[in-house]
C-alpha positions in Angstrom: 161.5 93.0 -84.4 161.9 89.3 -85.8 163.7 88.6 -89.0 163.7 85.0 -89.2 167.4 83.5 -92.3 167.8 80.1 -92.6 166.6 79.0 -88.8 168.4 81.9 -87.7 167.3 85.2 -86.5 168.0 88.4 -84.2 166.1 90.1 -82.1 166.4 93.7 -81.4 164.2 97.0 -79.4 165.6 99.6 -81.0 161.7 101.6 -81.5 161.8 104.9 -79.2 158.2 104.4 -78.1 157.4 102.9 -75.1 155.3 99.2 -74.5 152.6 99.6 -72.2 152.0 96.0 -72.2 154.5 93.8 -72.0 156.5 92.5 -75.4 156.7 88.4 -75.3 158.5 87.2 -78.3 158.2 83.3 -78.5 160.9 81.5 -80.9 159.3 78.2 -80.5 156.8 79.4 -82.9 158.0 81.9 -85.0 159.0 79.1 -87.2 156.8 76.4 -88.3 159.9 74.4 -89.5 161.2 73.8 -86.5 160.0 69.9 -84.7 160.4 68.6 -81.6 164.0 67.1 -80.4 165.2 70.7 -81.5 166.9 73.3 -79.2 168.0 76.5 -79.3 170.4 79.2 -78.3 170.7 83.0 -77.9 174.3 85.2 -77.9 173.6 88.5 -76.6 174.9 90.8 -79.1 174.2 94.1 -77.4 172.8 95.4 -74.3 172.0 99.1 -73.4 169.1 99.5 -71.2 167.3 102.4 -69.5 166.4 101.8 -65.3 162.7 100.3 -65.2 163.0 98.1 -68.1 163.4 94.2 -67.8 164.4 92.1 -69.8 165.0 87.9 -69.5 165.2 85.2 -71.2 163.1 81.8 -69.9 162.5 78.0 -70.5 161.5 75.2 -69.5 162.4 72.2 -68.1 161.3 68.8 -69.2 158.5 68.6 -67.0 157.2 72.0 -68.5 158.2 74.2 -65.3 159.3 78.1 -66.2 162.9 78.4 -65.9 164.7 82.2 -65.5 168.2 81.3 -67.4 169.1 84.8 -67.4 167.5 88.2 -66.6 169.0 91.9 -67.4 171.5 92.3 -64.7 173.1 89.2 -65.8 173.1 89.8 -69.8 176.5 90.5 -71.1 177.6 91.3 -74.4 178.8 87.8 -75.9 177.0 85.7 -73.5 175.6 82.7 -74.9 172.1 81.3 -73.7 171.2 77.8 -74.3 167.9 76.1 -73.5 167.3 72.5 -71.9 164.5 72.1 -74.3 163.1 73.1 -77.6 161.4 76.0 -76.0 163.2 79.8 -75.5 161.2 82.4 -74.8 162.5 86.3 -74.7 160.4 88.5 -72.2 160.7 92.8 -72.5 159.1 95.0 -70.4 159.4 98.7 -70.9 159.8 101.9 -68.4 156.9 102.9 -66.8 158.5 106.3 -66.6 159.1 105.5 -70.9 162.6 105.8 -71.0 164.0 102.9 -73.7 167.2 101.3 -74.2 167.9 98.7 -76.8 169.3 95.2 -77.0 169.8 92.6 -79.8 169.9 88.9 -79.5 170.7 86.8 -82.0 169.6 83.0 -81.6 169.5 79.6 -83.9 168.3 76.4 -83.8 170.4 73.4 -83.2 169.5 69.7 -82.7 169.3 68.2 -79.4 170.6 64.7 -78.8 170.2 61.7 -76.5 173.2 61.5 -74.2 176.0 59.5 -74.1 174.8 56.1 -72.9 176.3 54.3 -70.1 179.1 51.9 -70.6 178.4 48.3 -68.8 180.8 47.0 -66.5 182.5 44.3 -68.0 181.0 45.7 -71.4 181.1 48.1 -74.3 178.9 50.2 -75.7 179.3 51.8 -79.7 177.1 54.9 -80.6 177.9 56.1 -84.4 174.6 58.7 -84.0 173.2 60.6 -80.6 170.5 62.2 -82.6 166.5 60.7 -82.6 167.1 58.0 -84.8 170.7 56.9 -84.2 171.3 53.8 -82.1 173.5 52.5 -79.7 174.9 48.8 -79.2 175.6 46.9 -76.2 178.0 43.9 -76.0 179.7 42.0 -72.4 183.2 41.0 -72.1 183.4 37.1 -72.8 181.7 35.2 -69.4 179.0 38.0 -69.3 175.4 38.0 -70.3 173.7 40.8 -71.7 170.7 41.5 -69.5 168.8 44.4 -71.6 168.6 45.5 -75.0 171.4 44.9 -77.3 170.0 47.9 -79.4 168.5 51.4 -78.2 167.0 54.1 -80.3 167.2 57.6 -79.6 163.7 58.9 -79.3 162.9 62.1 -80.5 160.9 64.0 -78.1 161.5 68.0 -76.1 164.4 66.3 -74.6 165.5 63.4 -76.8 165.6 59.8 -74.8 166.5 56.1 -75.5 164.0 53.6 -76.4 165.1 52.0 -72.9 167.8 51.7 -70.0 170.7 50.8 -70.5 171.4 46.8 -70.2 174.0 45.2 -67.8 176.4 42.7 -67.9 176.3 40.3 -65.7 178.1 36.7 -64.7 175.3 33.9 -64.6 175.3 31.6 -62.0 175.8 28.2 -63.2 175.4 26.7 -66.6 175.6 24.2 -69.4 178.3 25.4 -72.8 178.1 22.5 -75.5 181.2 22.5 -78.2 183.2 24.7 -75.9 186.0 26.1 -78.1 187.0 29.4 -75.8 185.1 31.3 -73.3 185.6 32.3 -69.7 183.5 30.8 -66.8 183.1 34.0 -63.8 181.8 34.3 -60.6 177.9 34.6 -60.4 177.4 38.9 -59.7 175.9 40.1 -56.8 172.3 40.3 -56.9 171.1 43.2 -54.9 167.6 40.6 -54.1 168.8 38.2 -52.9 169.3 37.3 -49.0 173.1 38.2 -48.3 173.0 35.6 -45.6 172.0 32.6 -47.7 174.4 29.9 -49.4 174.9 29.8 -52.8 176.4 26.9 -55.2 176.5 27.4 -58.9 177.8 24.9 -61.3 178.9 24.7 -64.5 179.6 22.1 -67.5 182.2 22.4 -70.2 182.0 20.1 -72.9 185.1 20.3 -75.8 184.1 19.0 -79.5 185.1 15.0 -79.7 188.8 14.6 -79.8 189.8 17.5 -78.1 190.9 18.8 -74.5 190.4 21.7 -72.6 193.1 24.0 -71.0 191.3 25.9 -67.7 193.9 29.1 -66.8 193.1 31.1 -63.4 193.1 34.6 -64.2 191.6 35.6 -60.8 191.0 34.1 -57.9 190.0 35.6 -54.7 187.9 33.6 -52.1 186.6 34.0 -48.7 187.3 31.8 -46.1 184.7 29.4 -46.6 184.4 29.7 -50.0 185.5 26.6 -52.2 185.9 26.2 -55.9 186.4 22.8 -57.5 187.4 21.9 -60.6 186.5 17.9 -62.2 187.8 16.6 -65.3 184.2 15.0 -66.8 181.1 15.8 -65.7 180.4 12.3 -63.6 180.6 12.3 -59.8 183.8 9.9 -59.4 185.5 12.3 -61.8 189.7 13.3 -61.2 189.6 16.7 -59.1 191.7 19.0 -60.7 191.8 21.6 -58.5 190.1 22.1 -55.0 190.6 25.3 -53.1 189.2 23.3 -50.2 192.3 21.4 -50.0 194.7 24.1 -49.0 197.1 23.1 -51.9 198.8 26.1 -54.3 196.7 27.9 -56.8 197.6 27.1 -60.2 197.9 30.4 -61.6 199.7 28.3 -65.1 196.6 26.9 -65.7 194.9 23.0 -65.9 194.7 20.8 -68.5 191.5 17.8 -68.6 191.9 14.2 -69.4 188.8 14.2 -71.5 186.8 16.7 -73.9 184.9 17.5 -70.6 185.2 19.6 -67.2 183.0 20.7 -64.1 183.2 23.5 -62.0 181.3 23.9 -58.8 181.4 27.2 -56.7 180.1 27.3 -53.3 180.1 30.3 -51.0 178.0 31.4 -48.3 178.4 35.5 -48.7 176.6 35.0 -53.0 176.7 39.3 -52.3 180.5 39.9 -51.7 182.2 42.3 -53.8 185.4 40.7 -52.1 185.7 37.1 -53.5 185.1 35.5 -57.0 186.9 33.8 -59.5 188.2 34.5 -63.3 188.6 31.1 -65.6 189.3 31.2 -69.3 189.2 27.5 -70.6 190.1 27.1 -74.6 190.4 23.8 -76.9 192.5 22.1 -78.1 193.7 19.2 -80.0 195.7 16.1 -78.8 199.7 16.3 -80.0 199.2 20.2 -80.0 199.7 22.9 -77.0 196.8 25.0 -76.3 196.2 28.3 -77.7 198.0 31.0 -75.4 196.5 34.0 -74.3 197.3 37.1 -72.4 194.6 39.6 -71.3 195.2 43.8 -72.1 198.0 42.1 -74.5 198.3 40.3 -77.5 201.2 37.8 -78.8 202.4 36.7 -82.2 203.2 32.5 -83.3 205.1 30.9 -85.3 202.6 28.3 -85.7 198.8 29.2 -85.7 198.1 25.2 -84.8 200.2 25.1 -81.6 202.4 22.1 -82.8 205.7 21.1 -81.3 208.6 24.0 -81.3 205.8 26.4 -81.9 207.1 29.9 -80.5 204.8 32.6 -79.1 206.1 36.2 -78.4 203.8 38.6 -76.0 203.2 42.1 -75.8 200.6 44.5 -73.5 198.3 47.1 -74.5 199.4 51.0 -73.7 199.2 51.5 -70.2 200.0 47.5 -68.9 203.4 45.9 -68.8 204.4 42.4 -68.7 204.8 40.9 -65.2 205.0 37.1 -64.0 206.0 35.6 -66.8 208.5 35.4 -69.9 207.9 37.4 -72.7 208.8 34.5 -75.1 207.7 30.6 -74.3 208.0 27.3 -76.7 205.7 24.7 -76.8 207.8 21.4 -76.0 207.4 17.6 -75.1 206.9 15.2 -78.8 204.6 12.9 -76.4 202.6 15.2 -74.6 202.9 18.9 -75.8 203.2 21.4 -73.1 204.3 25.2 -73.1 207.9 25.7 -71.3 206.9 28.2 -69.1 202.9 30.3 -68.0 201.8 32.9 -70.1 203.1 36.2 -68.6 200.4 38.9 -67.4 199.5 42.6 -68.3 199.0 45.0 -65.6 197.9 48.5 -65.0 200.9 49.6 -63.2 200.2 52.0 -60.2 202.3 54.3 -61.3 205.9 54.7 -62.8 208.0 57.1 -65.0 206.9 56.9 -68.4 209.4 58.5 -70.9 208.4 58.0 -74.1 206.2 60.8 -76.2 202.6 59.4 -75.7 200.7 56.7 -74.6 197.7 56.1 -71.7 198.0 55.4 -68.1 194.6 53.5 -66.8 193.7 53.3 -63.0 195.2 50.1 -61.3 193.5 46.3 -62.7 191.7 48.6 -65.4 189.7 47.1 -67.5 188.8 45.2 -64.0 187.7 48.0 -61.2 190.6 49.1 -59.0 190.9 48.2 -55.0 191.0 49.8 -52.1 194.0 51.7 -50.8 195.9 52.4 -53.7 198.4 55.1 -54.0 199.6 55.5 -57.0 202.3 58.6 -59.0 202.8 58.6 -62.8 205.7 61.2 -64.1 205.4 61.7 -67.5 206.9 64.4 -69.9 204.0 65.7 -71.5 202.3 69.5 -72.5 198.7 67.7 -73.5 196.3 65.6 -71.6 193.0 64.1 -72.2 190.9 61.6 -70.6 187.9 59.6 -71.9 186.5 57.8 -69.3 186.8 58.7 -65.6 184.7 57.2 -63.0 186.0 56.8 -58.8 184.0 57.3 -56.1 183.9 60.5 -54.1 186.0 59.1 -51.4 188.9 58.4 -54.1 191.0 61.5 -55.5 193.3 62.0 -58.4 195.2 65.0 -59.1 197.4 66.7 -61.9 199.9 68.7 -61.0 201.9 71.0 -63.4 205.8 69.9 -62.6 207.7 66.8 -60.7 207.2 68.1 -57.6 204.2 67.2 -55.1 204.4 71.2 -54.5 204.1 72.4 -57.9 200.6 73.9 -59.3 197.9 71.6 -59.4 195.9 71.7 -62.9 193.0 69.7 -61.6 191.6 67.8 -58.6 188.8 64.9 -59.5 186.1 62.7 -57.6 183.5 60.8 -58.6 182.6 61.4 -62.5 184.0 63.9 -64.6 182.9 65.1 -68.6 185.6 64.2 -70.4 188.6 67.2 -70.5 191.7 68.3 -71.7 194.5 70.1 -69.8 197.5 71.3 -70.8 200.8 71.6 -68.8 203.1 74.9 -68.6 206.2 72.8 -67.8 208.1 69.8 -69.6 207.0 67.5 -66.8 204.1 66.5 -65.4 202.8 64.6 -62.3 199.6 62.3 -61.8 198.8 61.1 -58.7 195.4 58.7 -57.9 194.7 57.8 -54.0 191.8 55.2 -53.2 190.2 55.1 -49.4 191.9 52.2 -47.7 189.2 52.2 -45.8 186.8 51.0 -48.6 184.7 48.2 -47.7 183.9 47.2 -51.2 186.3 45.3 -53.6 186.4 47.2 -56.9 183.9 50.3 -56.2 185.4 52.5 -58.7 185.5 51.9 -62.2 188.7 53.4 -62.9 189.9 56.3 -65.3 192.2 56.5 -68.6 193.8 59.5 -69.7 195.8 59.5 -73.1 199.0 62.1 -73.2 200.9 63.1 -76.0 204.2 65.3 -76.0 203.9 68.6 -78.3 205.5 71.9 -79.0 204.4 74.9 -77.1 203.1 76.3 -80.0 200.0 73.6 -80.2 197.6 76.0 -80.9 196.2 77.5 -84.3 196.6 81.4 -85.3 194.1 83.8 -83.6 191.8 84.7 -86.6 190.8 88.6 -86.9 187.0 89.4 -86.5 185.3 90.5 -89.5 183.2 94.0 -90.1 179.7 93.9 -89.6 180.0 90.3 -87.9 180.9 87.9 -85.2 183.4 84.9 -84.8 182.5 82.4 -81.8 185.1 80.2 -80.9 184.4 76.5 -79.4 186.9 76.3 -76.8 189.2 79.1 -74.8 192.6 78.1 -76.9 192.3 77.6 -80.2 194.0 73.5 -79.9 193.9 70.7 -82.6 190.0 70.4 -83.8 189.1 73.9 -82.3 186.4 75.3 -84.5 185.2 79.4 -85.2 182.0 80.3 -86.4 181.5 83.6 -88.2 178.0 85.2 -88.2 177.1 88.6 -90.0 174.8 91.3 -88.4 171.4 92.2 -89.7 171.5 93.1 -93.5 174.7 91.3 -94.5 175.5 88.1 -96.2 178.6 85.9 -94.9 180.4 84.9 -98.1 182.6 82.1 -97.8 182.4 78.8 -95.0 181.3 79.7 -92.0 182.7 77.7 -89.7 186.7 77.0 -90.0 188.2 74.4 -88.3 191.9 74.1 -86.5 193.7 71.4 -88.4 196.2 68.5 -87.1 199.2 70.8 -88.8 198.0 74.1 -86.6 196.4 75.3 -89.8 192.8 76.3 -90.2 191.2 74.3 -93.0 190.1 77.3 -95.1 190.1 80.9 -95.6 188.2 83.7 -92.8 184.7 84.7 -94.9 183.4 88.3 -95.1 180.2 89.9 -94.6 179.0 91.4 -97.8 176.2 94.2 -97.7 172.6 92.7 -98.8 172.0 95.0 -101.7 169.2 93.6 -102.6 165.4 92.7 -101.7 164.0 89.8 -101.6 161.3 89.1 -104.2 157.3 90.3 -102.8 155.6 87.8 -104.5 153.3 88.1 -107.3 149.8 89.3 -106.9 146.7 87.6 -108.5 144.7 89.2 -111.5 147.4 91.2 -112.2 150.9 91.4 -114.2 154.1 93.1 -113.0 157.2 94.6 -114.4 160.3 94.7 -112.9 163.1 97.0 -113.7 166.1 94.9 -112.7 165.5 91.3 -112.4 168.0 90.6 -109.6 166.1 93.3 -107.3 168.7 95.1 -106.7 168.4 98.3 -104.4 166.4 100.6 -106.9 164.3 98.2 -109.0 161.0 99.0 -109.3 157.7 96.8 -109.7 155.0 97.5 -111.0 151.9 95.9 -110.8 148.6 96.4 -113.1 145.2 94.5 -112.8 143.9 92.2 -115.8 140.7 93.9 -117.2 137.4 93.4 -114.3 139.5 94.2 -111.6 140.9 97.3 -109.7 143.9 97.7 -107.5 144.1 98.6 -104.2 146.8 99.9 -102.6 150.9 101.1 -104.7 151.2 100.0 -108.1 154.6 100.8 -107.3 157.1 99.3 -105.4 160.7 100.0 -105.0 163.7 98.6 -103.2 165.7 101.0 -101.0 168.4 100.5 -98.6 168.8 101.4 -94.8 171.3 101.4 -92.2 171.4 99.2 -90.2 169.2 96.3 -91.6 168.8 94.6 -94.8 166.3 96.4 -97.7 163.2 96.6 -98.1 160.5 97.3 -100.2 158.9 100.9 -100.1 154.8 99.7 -99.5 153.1 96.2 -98.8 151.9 94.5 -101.6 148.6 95.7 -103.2 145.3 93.5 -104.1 142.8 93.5 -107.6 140.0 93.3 -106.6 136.6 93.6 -109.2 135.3 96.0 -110.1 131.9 95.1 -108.8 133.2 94.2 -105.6 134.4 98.1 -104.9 132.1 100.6 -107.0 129.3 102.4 -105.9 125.8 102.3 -106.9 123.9 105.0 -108.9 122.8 107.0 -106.6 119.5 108.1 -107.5 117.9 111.7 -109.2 117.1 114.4 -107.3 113.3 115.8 -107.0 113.1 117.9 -110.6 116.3 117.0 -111.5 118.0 114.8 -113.9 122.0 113.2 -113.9 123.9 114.0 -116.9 125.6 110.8 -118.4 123.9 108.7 -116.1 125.0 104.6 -115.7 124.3 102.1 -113.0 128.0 101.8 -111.3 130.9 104.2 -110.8 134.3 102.9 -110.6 136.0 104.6 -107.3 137.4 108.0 -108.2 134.2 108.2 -110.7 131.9 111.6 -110.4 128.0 111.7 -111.4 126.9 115.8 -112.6 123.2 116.5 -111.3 121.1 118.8 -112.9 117.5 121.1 -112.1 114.7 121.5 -114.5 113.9 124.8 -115.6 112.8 127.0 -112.8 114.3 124.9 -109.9 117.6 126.2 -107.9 120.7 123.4 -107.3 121.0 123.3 -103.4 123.7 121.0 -102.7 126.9 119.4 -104.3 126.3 119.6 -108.4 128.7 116.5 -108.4 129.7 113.5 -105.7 132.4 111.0 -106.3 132.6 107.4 -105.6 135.5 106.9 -102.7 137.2 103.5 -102.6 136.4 102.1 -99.2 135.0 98.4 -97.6 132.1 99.1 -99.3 132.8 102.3 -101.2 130.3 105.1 -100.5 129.5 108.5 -101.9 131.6 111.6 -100.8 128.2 113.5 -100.4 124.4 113.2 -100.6 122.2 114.1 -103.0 121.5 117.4 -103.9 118.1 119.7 -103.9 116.4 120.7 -106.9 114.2 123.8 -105.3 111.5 126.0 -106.9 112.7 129.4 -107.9 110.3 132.3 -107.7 112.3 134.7 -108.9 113.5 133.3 -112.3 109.6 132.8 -113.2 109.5 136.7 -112.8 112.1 137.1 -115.1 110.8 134.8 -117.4 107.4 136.6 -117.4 108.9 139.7 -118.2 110.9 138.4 -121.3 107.9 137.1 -122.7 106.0 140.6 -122.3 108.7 142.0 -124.1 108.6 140.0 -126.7 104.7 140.1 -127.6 105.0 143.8 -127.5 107.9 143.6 -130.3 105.6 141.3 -132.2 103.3 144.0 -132.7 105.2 146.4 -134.6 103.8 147.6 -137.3 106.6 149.8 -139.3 105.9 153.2 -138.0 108.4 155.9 -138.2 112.2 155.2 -138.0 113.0 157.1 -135.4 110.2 155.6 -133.0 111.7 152.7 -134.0 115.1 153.1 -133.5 114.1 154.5 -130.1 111.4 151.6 -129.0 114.8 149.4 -130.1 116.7 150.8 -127.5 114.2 150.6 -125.4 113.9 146.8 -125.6 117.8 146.5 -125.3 118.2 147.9 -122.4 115.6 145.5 -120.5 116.4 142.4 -122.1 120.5 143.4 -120.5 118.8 144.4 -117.2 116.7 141.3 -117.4 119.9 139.1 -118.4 121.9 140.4 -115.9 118.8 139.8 -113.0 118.9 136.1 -114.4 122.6 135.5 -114.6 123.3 136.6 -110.8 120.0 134.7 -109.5 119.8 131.9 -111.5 123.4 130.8 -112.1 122.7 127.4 -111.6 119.9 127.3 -114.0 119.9 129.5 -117.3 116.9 128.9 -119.9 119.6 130.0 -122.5 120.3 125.7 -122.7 121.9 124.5 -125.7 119.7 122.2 -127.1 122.7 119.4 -127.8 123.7 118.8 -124.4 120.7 119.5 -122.2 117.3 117.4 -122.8 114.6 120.3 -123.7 112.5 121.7 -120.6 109.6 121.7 -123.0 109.7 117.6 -123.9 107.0 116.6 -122.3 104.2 119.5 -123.7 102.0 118.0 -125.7 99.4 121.1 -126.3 100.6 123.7 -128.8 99.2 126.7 -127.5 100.7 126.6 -124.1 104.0 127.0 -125.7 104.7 130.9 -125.8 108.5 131.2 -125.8 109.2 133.7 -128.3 112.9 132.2 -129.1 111.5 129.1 -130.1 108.3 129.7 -131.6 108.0 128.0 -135.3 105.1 130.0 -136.6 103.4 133.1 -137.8 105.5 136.8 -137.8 108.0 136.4 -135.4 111.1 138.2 -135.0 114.5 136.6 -132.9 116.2 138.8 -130.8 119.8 137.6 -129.8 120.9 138.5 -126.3 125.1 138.9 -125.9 126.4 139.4 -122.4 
């Protein structure tokens, strides 16, 4: 059976006679609302079968192949089923030796979504909508190009896509930036194409607005052996070198400053596919008598000064997870003449590890945002009951573990490589020990893009209140303990409504956001529709168990099936009405045709149709015997038909003897002349007594046809005589001396 609420139904065998063929029910089409980009899921909410029967539950994949995703020996009571697609399928198969359990399933719809797109390296990614329609939008750290959409659509399908792949961010090899107020110039990427063993030289031009110099600060720099950077203040050929690599000379981590509004930087290297070497240069304007803008990357700083003059004073601070290193956290900008900054801006680092004290924060894999090197080993201790981590992606060679205590031999929580879902894990002590180890032996610079986990200290009681379960319902939890943002859902059984919210969630104060509902008896029916040519009356307009209906057809038509319909109640299950609805259908449409006269026989009341239920009389003319049915009905049927065939109207022999005789009789009494009274008396007699033995001869042989007819309801046997001396019935004879004789049985 399939009762379809709201996009949510059950399914249940509960009917003690077997299947011979096997029972399919398909959800996908048991509910013409549902579309495409739609899945759906089953909880088992009982399972009690007899041996021989199967039972499973299939779907397919996106390619359309069958899938098995459970089968009866698996089936548990609260199991939940979910299917890849928009497609679920339940399959039953009875005993051959008939023997039948039951089971109930209950399933609903859900949407399916497009899934979590990709972030680019050096790039972000913001998705406000994984549904078909929502979009998601790309963007590249400064220095990098967007290569790809900047906007993908999720596409509603089976299996919900994006419009295309996701784009990359990539450093461009060489280029020209016009009005260059603050940017970053980058090592061209590794293109997988090209030939590893050619050279490579990529320039670039950096051109300030009129007036104005540009500061160029190394934030990376790692080069091969024969790789060389240069760095020219202008763009001509006998410009001043401001930095060669090729030279041999220190790296000037503080940064450079140009003469003019212009620079040029030239990379050559002969390995254009090493992960190993590249370069990191952020160059920002500025104008003459002021000190550059500052800046600090996975930080931020504060100034006295937003234009950089003289005795300007800028204060900086890192992001969760880094820490100031190389550097002051305070510098001045100094020097009336020339303006300069006292000291280099400090840096912010992903420490490789460290005890962390306070209540929360975030620890981020070593050079995060950047990817981390090869052979770290790194150990965070933090006090902490609460962990979760957003993005974590190392390669399989690369570990890190949790580990419930201070101690490298205390429990471990959880062991990752590679990519992991995002998770939450909870410690059972007050302390709590991360530890990340990347292969030494890596021979790729950054081959892991790193990990951050968030951790925040809380009480041991961080979970919600176990709610009860209700009567005559379910509760489903999302996850095992009931934490911050844990949600229940609360679904009644067949034949009851749930009566308040049905999903509560576990607030940020350990409180759930509303009250448990209940599940309330349906004691009611829901409405059967109104049927056409005809009126209804209802007892009790909310159709409550009880009410009746009742229907009537407008005049011309005729109803087939109840005119009565009334709501009861069963256990279990929600009510129902007593009978399907009936039709009116006309008149025409369903009666019966006159069927015809018999042979010497006539109908009495006679008319061309007969509604069903209708009877037609037939009747013999004088002298003729009835064989058959006197009267047939018209039965209601598709068409309706007679309930007999017509009857006989034979010739009776024996009647016309007895009517001979009667008519002897009477001549003879015709002739009496007024002899004595006592001959008379006596010939009186006589006549009695055979006019009773002749009556009681005709009323036992001729039942079905007396001559003693009332002349109001039969038409007269003598209608059609037209000579007056061939009528000799004594009882009806108009002339001459004639005497009635009156025959009481």
């Amino acid at each position: 059976m399939l009762t379809n609420k709201f996009r949510i139904a059950y399914i249940e065998q509960k009917d003690n006679t077997p299947h011979i063929e096997p029972l399919t029910v398909l959800i996908l089409k048991k509910n013409r609302n549902e579309r495409i980009g739609e899945s759906r899921f089953l909880k088992v909410k009982s399972v009690n079968l007899s041996e021989g029967e199967q039972l499973s539950i299939r779907g397919v994949d996106e390619a359309g192949a069958l899938l098995v995703l459970a089968n009866q020996t698996l089936l548990v009571e609260g199991q939940v089923i979910r299917s890849p697609t928009n497609t679920l399928s339940v399959f039953y198969r009875s005993s051959p030796e008939g023997g039948v359990g039951i089971f109930q399933l209950h399933y609903q719809i859900f949407r399916l979504g497009c899934a979590l797109p990709r972030r680019p390296h050096f790039g972000e990614v913001s998705v406000k909508d994984l549904h078909p329609g929502g979009m998601a939008h790309f963007q590249c750290h400064m220095g990098y190009h967007l290569q790809g959409d900047a906007t993908l659509t999720c596409l509603n399908a089976s299996l919900p896509v994006w419009s295309q792949h996701e784009p990359s961010c990539r450093a461009l090899c060489g280029g020209v930036v016009k009005n260059a107020t603050v940017g970053r110039v980058l090592s061209p990427s590794p293109h997988p194409g090209l030939n590893s063993t050619l050279d490579r030289s990529c320039s670039w031009s950096l051109e300030a607005p009129n007036g104005q110099r540009l500061h160029l600060h190394l934030e990376r720099m790692v080069l091969g052996p024969t790789d060389r950077l240069v760095l020219w203040s202008g763009l001509d050929a006998g410009s001043v070198v401001l930095f060669d690599s090729g030279r041999g000379g220190p790296i000037p981590f503080e940064g450079v400053i140009s003469e003019g509004p212009a620079v040029r930087v030239q990379f050559i290297t002969d390995q254009p596919n090493s992960h190993n070497t590249g370069f990191n240069i952020r160059y920002e304007a500025f104008e003459r008598g002021h000190c550059y803008e500052p800046y600090i990357q996975n930080g931020n700083f504060s100034t006295t000064d937003p234009t950089y003059g003289v005795g300007t004073v800028v204060q900086f601070t890192c992001d969760p997870g880094h820490s100031l290193e190389q550097g002051p956290p305070v510098i001045e900008c100094i020097n009336t003449r020339d303006p300069y900054w006292n000291d280099t801006e400090p840096l912010c680092k992903a420490l490789c590890g460290g005890d962390l004290p306070g209540p929360g924060g975030v620890i981020l894999s070593p050079n995060w945002p950047e990817w981390y090197g090869e052979g770290e080993d790194c150990s965070w201790r933090i006090h902490v009951v609460l962990l979760e981590h957003s993005v974590l992606t190392i390669t399989a060679n690369d570990m890190l573990t949790i580990l419930d205590g201070d101690e490298v031999t205390t429990r471990i929580l959880g062991q990752f490589v590679g990519g992991t879902s995002p998770f939450k894990m909870s410690s059972s002590t007050p302390d709590l020990t991360i530890t990340f180890h990347s292969d030494p032996a890596g021979l790729v610079f950054g081959k892991g893009e790193g990990f951050i986990i968030n951790y925040m200290e809380v009480s041991h009681n961080d979970s919600c209140p176990d709610l009860p379960e209700i009567q005559n319902g379910w509760k489903t939890t999302s996850h095992v303990a009931l934490l911050r943002g844990a949600r229940i859902t609360y679904q009644c059984d067949p034949g009851y409504d749930l009566v308040g919210s049905e999903t509560l969630t576990c607030q940020v104060d350990l409180s759930w956001n509303t009250q448990p509902p209940f599940c309330e008896k349906i004691m009611y029916c829901t409405d059967p529709g109104h049927v056409e040519h005809s009126t209804r009356t209802l007892s009790d307009p909310k159709l409550l168990v009880g009410t009746t209906i009742q229907y009537s057809c407008i005049p011309g038509y005729i109803l087939q099936g109840g005119a009565t319909l009334t709501c009861y109640g069963r256990e279990p299950g929600t009510p129902v009405w007593t009978s399907r609805l009936p039709h009116c259908v006309s008149e025409e449409s369903v009666s019966c045709e006159n069927p015809g006269l018999p042979d010497n026989g006539y109908q009495i009341l006679s008319k061309r149709l007969y509604l069903p239920g209708e009877s037609v009389t037939f009747m013999c003319f004088q002298d003729y015997e009835l064989i058959g049915e006197m009267a047939i009905k018209c039965i209601l049927g598709n068409p309706s038909f007679w309930s007999g065939p017509l009857p006989l109207c034979r010739a009776n022999h024996e009647c016309s003897s007895s009517h001979a005789l009667e008519v002897a009789e009477a001549a003879a009494d015709s002739s009496f002349d007024g002899g004595s009274m006592a001959l008379a008396i006596f010939i009186l007699v006589l006549l009695v007594s055979v006019l009773l033995g002749g009556a009681y001869i005709y009323v036992t042989r001729c039942r079905y046809h007396s001559n003693l007819r009332l002349p109001l309801m039969y038409p007269h046997p003598y209608s059609q005589i037209t000579v007056e001396t061939e009528f000799d019935n004594p009882l009806y004879e108009t002339g001459g001396d004639t005497r009635e004789y009156e025959v009481s049985i």
